[in-house]
gemmi code that builds the backbone of each chain (N, CA, C; Angstrom):
import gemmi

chains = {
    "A": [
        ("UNK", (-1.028, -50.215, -9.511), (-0.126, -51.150, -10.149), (1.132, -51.290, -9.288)),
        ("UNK", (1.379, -52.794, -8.935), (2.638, -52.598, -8.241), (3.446, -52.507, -8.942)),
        ("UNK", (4.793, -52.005, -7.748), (6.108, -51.484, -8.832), (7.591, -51.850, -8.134)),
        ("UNK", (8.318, -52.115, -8.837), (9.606, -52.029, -8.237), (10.515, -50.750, -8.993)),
        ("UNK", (11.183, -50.072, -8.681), (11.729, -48.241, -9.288), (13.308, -48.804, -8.582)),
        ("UNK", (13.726, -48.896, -9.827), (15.148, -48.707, -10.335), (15.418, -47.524, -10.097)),
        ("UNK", (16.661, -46.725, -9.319), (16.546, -45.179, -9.377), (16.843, -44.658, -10.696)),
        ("UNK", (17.763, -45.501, -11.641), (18.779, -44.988, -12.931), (18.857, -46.026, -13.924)),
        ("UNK", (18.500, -45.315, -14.896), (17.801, -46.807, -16.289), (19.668, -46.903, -16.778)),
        ("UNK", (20.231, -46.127, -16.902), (21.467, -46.085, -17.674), (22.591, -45.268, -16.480)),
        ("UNK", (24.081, -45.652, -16.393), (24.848, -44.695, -15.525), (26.120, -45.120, -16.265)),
        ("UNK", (26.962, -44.057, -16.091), (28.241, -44.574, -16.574), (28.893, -43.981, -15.181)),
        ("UNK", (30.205, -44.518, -14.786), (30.534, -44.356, -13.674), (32.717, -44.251, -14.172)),
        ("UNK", (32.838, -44.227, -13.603), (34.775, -43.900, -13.815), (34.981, -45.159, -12.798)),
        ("UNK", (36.464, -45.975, -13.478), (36.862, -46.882, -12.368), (37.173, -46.124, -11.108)),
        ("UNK", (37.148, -46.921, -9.684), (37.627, -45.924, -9.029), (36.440, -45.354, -7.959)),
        ("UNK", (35.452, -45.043, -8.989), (34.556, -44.338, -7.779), (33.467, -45.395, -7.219)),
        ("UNK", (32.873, -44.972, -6.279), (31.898, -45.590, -5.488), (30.097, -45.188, -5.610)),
        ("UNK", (29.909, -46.305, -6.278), (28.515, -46.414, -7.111), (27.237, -46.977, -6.214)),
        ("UNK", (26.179, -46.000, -5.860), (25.210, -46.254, -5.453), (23.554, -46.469, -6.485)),
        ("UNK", (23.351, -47.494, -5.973), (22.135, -47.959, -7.463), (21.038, -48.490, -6.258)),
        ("UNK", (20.278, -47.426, -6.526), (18.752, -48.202, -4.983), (17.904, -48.645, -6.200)),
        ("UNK", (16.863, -49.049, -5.215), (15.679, -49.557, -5.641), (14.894, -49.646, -4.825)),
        ("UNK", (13.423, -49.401, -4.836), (12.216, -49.066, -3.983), (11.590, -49.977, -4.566)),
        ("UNK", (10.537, -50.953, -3.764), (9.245, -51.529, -3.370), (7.873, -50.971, -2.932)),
        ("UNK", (6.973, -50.877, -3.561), (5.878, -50.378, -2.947), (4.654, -51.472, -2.677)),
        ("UNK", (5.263, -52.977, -2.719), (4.034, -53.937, -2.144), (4.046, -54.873, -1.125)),
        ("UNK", (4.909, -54.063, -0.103), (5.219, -54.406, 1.470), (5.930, -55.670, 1.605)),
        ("UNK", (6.876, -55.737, 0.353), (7.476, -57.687, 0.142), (8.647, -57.776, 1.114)),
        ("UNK", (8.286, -58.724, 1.850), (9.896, -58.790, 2.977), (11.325, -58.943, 2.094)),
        ("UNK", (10.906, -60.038, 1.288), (12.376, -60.460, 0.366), (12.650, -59.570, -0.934)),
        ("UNK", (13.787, -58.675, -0.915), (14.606, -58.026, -2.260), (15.647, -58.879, -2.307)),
        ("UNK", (15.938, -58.654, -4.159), (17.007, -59.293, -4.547), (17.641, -58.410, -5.032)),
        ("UNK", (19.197, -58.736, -5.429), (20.002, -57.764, -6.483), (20.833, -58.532, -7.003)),
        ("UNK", (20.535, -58.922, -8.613), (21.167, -59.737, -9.914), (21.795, -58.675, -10.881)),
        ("UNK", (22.769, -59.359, -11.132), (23.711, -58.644, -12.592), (23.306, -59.715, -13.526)),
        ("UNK", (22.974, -59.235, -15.343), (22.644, -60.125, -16.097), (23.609, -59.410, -17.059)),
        ("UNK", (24.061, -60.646, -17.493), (25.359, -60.747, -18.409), (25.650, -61.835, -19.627)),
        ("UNK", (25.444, -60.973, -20.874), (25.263, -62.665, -22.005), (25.584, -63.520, -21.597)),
        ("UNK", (25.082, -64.958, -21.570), (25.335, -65.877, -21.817), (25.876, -66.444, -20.269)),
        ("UNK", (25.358, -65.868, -19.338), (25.576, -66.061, -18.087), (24.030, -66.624, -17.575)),
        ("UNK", (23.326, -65.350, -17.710), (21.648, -65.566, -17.161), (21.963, -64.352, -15.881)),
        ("UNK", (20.972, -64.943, -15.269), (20.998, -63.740, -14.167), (21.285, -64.528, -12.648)),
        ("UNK", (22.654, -63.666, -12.519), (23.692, -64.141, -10.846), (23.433, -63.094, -9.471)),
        ("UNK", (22.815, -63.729, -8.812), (22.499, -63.093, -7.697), (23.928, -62.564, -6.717)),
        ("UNK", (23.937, -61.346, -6.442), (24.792, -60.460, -6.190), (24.549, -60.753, -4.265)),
        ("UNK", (23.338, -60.052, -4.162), (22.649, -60.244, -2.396), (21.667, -60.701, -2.411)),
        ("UNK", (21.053, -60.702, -1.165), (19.606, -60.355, -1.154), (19.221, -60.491, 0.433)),
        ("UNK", (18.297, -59.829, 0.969), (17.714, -59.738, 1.967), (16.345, -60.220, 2.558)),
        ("UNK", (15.840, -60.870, 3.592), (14.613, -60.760, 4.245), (13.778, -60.112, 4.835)),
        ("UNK", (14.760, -59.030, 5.558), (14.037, -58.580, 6.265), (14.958, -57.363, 6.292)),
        ("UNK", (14.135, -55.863, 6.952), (15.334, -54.622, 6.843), (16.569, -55.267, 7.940)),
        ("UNK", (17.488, -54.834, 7.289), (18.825, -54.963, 8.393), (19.766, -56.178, 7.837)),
        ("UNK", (18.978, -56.737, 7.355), (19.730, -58.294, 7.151), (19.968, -58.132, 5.635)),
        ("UNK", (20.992, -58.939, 5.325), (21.184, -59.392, 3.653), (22.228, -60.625, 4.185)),
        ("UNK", (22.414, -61.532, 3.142), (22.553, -62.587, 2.748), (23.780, -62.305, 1.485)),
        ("UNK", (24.698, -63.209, 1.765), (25.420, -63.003, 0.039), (24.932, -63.950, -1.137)),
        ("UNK", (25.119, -63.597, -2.275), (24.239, -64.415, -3.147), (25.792, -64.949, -3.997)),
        ("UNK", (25.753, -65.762, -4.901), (26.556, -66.199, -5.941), (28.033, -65.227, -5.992)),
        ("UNK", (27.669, -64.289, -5.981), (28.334, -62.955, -6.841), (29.007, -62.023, -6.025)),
        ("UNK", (28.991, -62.103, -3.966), (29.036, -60.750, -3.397), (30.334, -59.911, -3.774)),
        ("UNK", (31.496, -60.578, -4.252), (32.719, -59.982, -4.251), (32.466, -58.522, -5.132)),
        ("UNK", (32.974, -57.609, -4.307), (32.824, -56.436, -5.126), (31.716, -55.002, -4.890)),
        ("UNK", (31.005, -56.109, -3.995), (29.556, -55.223, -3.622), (29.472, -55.098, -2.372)),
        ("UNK", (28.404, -54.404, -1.809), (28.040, -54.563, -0.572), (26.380, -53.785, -0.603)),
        ("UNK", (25.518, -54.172, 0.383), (24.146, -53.911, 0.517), (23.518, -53.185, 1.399)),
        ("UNK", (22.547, -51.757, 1.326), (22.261, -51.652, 2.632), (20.337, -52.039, 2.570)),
        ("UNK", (20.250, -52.032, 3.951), (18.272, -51.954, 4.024), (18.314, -51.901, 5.521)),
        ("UNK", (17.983, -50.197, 5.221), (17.521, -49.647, 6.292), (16.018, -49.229, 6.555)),
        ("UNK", (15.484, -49.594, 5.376), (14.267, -49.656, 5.517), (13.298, -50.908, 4.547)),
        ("UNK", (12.428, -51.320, 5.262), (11.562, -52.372, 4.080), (11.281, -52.286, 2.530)),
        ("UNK", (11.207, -51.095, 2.481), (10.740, -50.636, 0.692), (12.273, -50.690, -0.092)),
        ("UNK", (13.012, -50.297, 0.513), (14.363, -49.752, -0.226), (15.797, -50.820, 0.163)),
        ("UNK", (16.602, -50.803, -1.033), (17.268, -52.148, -1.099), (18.323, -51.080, -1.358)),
        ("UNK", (19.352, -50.981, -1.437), (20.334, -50.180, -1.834), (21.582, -51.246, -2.306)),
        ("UNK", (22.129, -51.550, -3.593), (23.499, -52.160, -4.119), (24.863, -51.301, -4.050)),
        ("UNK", (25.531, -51.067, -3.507), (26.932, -50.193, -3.654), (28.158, -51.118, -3.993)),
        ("UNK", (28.503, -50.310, -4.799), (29.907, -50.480, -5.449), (31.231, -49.983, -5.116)),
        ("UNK", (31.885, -50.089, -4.203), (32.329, -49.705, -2.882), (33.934, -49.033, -3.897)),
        ("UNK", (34.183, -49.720, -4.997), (35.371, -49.214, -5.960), (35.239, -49.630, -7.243)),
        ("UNK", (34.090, -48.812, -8.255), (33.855, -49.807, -9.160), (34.750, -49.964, -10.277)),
        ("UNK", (34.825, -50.735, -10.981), (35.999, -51.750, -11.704), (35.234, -52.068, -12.947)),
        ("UNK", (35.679, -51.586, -14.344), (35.261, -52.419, -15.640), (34.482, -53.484, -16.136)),
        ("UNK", (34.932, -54.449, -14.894), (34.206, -56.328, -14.918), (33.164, -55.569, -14.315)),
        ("UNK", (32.697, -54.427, -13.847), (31.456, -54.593, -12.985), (30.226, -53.566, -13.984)),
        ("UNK", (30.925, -53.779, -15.214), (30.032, -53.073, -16.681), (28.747, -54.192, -16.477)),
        ("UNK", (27.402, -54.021, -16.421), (26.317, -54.692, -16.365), (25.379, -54.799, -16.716)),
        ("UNK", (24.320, -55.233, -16.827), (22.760, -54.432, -15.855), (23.004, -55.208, -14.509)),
        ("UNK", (22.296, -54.443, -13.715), (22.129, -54.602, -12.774), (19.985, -54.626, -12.476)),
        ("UNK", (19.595, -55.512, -11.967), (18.377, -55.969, -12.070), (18.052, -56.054, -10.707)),
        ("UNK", (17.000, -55.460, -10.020), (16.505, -55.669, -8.512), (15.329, -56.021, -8.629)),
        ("UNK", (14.960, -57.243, -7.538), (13.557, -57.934, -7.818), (13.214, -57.819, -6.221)),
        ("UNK", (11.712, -57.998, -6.248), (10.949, -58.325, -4.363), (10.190, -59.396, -4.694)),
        ("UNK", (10.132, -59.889, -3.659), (9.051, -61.055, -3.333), (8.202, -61.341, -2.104)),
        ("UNK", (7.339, -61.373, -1.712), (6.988, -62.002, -0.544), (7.115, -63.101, 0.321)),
        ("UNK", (7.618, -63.010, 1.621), (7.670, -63.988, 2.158), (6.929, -65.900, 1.944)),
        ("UNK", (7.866, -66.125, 1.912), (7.130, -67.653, 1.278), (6.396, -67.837, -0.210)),
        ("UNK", (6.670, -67.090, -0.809), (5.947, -66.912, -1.860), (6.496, -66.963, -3.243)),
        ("UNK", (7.789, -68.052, -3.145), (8.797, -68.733, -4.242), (7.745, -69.453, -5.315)),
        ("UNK", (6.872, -69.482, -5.192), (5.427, -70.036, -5.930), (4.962, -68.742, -7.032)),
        ("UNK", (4.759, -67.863, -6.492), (4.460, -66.436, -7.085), (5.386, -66.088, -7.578)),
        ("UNK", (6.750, -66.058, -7.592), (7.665, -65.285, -8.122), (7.707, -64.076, -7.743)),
        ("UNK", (8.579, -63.601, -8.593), (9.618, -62.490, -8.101), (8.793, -61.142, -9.038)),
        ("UNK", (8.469, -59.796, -8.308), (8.702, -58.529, -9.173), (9.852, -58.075, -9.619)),
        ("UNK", (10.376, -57.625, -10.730), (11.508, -57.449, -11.161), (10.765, -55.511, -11.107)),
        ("UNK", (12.317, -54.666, -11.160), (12.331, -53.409, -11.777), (12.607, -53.411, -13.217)),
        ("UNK", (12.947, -52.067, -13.639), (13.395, -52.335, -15.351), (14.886, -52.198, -15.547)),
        ("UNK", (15.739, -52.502, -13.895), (17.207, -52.681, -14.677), (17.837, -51.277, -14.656)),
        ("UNK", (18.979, -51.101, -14.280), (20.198, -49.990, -14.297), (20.933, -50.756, -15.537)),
        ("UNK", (21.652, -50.348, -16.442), (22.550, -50.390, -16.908), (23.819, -49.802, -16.723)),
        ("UNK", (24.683, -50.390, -15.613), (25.928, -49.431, -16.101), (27.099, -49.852, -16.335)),
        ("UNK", (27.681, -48.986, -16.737), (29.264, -49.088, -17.484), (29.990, -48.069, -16.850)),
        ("UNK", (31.352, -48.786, -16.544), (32.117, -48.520, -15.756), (33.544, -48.400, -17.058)),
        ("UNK", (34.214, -47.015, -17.040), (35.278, -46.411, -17.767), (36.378, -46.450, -17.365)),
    ],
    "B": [
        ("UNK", (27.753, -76.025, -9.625), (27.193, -76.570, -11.117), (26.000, -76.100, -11.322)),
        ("UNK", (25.735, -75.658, -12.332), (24.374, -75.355, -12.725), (23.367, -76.421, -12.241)),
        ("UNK", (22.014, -75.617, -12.030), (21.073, -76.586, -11.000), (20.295, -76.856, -12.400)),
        ("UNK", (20.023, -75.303, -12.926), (18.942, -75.385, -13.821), (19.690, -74.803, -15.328)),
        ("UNK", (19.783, -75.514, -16.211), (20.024, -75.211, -17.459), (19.349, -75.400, -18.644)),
        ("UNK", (19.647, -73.886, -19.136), (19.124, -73.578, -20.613), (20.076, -74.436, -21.690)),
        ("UNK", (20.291, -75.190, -22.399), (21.296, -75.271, -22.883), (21.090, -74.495, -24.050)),
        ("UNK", (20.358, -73.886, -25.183), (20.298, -73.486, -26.188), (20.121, -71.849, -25.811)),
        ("UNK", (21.614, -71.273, -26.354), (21.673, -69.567, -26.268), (20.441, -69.047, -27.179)),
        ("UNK", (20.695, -69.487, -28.055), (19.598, -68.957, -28.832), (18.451, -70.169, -29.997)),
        ("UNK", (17.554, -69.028, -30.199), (16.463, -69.965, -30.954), (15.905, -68.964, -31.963)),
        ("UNK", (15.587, -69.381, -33.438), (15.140, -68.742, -34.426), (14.005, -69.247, -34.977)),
        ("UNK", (12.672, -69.158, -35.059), (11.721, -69.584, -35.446), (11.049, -68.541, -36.348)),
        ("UNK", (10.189, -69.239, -37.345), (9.288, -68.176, -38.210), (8.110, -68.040, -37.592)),
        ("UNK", (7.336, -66.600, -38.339), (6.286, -66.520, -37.358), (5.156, -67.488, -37.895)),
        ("UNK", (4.299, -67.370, -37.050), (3.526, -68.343, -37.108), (3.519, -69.733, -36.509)),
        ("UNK", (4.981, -70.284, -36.462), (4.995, -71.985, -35.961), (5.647, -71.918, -34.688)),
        ("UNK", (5.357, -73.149, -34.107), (6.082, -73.365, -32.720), (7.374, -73.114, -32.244)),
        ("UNK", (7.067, -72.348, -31.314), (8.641, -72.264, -30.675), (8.567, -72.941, -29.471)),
        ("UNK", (9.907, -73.828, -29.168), (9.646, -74.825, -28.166), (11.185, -74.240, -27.539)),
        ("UNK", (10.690, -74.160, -26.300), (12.170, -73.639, -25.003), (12.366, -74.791, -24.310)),
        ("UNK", (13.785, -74.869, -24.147), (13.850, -76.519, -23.270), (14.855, -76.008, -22.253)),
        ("UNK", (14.318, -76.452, -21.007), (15.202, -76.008, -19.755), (15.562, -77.554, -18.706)),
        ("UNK", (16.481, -78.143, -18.492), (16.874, -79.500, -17.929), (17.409, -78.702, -15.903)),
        ("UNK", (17.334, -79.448, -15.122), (17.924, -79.561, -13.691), (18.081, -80.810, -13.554)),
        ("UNK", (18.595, -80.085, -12.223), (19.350, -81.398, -11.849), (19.316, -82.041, -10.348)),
        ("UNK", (18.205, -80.784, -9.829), (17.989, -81.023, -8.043), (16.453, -81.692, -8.093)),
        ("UNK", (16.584, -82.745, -7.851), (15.101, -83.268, -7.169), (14.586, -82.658, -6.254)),
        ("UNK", (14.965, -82.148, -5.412), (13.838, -81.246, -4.680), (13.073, -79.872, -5.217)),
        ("UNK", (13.548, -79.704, -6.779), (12.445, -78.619, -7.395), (11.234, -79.219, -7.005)),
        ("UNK", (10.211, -78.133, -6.545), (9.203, -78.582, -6.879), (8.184, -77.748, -7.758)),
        ("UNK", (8.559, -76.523, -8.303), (7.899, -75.408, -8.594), (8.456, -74.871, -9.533)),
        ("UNK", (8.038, -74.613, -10.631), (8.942, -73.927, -11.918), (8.300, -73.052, -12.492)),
        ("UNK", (9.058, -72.077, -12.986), (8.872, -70.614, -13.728), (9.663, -70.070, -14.958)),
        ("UNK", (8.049, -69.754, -15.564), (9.137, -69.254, -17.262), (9.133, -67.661, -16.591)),
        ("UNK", (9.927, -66.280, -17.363), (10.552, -65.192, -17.473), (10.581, -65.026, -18.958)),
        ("UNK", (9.987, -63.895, -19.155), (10.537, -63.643, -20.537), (11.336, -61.753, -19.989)),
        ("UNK", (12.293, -62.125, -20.616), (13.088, -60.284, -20.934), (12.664, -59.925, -21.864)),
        ("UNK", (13.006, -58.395, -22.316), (13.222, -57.217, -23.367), (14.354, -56.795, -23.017)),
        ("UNK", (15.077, -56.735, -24.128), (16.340, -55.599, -23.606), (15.736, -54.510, -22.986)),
        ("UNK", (16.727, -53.844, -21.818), (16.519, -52.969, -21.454), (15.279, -52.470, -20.216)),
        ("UNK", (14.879, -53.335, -20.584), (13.696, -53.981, -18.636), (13.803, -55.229, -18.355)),
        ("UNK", (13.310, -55.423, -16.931), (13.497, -56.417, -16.145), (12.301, -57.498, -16.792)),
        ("UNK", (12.651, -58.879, -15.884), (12.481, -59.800, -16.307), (10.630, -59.899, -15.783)),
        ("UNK", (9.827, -60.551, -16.598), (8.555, -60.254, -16.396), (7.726, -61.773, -16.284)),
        ("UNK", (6.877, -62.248, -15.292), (6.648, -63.206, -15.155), (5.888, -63.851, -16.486)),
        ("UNK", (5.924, -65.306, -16.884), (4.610, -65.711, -18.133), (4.138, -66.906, -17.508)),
        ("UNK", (4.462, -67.764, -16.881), (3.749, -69.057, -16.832), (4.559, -69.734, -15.487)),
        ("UNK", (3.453, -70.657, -14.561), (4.412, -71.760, -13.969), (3.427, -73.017, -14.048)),
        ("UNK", (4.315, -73.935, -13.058), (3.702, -75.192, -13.091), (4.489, -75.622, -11.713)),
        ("UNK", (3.602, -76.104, -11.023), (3.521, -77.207, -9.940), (4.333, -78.750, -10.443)),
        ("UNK", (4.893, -79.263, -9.947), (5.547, -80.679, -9.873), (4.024, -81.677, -9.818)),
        ("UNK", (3.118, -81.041, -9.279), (1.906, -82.334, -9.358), (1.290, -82.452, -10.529)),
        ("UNK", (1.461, -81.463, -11.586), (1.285, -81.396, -12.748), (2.282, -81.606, -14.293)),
        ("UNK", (1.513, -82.258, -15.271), (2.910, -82.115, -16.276), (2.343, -81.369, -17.310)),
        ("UNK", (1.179, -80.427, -17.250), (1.372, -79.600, -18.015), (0.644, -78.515, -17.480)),
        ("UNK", (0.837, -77.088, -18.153), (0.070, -76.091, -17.652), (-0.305, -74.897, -19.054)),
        ("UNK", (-1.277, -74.521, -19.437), (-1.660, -73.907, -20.061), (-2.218, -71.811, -19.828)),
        ("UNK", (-1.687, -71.215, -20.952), (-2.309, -70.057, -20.536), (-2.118, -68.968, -21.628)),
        ("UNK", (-3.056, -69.357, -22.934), (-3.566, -69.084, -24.293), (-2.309, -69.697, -24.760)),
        ("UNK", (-1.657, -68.554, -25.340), (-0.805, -69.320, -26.480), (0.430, -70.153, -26.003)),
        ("UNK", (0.585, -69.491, -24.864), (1.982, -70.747, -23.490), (1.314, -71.933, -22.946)),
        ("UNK", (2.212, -72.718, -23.256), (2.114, -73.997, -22.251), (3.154, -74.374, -21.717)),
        ("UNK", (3.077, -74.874, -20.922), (4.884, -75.222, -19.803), (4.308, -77.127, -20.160)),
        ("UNK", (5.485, -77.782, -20.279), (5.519, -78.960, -20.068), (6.934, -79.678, -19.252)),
        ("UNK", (5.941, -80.524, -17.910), (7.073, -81.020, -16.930), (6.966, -82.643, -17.168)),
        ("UNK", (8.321, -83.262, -17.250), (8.909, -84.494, -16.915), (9.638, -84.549, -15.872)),
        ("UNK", (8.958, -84.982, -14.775), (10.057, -85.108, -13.785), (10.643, -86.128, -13.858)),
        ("UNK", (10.534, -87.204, -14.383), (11.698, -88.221, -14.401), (12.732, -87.956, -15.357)),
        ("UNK", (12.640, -87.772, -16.288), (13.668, -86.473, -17.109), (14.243, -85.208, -16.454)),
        ("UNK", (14.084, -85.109, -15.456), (13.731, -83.546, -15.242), (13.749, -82.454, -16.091)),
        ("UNK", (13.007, -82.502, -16.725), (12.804, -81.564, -18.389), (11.153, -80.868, -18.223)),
        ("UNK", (11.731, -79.702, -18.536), (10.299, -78.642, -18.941), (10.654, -78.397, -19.930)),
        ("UNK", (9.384, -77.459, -20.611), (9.526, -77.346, -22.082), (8.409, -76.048, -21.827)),
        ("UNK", (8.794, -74.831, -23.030), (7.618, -73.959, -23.119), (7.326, -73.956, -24.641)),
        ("UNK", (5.924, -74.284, -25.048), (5.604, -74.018, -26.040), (5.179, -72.732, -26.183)),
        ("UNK", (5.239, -72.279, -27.672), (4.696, -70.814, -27.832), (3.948, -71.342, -29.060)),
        ("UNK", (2.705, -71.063, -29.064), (1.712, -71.373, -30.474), (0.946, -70.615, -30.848)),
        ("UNK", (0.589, -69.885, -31.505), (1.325, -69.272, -33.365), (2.468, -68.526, -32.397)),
        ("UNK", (4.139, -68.690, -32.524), (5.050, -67.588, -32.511), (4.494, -66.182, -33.147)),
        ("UNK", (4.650, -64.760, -32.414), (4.744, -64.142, -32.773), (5.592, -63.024, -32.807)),
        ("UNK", (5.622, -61.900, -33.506), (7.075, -61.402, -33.583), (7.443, -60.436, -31.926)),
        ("UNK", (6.065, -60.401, -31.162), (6.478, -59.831, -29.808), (6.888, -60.760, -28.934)),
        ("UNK", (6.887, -61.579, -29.409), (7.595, -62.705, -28.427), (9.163, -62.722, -28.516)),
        ("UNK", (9.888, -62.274, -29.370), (11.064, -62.064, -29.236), (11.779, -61.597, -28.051)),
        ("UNK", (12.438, -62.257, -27.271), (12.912, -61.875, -26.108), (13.988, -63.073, -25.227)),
        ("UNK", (14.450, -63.091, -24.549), (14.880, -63.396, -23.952), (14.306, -64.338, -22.680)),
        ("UNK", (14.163, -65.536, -22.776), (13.103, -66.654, -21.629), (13.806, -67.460, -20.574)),
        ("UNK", (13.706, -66.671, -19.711), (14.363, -67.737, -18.416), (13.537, -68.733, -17.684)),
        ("UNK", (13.977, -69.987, -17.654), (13.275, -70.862, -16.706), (14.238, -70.948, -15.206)),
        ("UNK", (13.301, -70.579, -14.278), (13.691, -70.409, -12.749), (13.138, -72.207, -11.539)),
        ("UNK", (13.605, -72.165, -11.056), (13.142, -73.685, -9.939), (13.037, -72.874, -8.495)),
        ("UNK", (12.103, -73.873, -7.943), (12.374, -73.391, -6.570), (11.922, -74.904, -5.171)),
        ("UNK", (12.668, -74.525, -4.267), (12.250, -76.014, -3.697), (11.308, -76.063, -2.555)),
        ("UNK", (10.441, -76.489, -1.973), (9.001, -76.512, -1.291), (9.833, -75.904, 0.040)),
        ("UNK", (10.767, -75.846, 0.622), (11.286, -75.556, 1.842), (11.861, -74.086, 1.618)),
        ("UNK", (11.926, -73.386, 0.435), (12.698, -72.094, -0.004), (11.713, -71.237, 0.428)),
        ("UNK", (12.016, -70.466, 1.373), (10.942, -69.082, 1.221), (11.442, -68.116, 0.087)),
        ("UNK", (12.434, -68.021, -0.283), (12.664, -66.731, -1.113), (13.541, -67.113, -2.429)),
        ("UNK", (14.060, -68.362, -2.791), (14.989, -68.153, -3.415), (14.744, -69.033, -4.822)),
        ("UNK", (14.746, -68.528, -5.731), (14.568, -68.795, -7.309), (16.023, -69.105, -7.966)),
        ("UNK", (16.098, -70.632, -8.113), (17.288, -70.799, -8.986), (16.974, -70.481, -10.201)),
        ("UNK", (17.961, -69.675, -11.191), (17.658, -69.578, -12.397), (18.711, -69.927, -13.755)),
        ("UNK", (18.141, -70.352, -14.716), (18.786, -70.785, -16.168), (19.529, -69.352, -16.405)),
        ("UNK", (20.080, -69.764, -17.458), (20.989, -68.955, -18.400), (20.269, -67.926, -19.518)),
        ("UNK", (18.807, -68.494, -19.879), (18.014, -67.776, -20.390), (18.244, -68.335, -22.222)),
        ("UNK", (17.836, -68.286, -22.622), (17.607, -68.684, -24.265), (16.803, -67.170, -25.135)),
        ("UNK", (17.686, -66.850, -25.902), (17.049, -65.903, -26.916), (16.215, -65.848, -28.119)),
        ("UNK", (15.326, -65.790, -27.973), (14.038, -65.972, -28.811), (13.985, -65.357, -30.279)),
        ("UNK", (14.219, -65.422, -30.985), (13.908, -64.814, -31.737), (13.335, -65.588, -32.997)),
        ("UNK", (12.036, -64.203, -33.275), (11.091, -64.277, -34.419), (11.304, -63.980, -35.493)),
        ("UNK", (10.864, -64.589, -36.566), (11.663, -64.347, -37.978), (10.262, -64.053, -38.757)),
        ("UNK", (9.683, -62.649, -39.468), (8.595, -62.618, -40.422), (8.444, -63.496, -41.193)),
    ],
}
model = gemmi.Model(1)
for chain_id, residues in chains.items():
    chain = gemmi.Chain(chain_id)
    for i, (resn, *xyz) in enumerate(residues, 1):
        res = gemmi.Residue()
        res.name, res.seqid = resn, gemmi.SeqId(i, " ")
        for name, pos in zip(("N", "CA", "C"), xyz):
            atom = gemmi.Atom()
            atom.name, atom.element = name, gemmi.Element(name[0])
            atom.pos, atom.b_iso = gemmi.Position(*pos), 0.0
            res.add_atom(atom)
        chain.add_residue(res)
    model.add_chain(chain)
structure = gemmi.Structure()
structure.add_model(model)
structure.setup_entities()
């Protein structure tokens, strides 16, 4: 069964500190995403990447930053996290060219920031 | 500006009868559309698409319906049931996009016994 693995279903974090939230791929997809979903918003793309090394800013980058140092693993950091950045946080993969198929989603971090 | 909009936050239907999701855009170059349904608390899970060469698409109790001269889709749900409660995003994407899914605001479903 493919999968996308959220590292942390729930986190609470203190303003202030610096928040790391990965996510792993196990169906060799070039393209990860990373969305915050927020009532009545829908879901706002934060980054996202093609290929390891590269990311892209999405809608949302202020506040974040991305690493991919490797193909499977997407990493979101929160470089000073801040209250407004209370969320879920949602990471999806896709395959190259494959906006037809859609996206694997994980099951979502939730966190809240104190 | 929103490309693709949900306009209705939420929706209350009884079980048993139709629940109808309405999602409007606004880019002619969609050519490819996708429903999402959520659960609190996990990610968003694929249910249905449809091709632009088509205006409808079926798959048991879902059907997607496209107007492109409207630019209006529609998801039927027939008999509603109470696991369908969730949260339904309609996503676009355009024939030249390798990766990127515009998405709605999402509409909240909910089933009433």
């Amino acid at each position: 069964d493919v999968k996308v693995t959220q590292s942390s279903r729930y986190l609470v974090k203190r303003t202030g500190e610096k928040v790391f939230l990965e996510c792993v791929q196990d169906m060799d997809h070039e393209n990860m995403f990373w969305y915050r979903q927020d009532p009545g918003l829908g879901l706002r793309l934060i980054y996202f990447s093609y290929d390891v090394k590269m990311k892209e800013k999405g809608d949302i980058p202020e506040g974040y930053s991305v690493s991919r140092e490797k193909k499977e693993r997407f990493s979101l950091i929160l470089e000073s996290a801040s209250t407004n950045q209370t969320s879920m946080y949602l990471c999806a993969s896709s395959s190259l060219g494959s906006s037809r198929i859609g996206y694997t989603f994980g099951s979502g971090t939730r966190l809240t920031v104190v | 500006d929103q490309q693709v909009k949900q306009n209705s936050p939420s929706l209350s239907v009884q079980e048993g009868r139709i629940s109808i999701l309405n999602c409007d855009y606004t880019n002619s170059m969609f050519d490819y559309f996708l429903w999402y349904k959520k659960y609190p608390a996990e990610g968003p899970t694929f249910l249905i698409s449809i091709s632009s060469i088509k205006d409808k698409n079926e798959d048991g109790r879902f059907t997607v319906f496209l107007n492109k001269s409207a630019k209006h889709l529609s998801l039927h749900i027939v008999p509603s049931q109470p696991g369908d409660s969730a949260v339904y995003f309609c996503a676009a994407s355009e024939a030249d996009s390798n990766y990127q899914l515009i998405w709605g605001a999402g509409t909240k479903l909910i089933i009433k016994p």
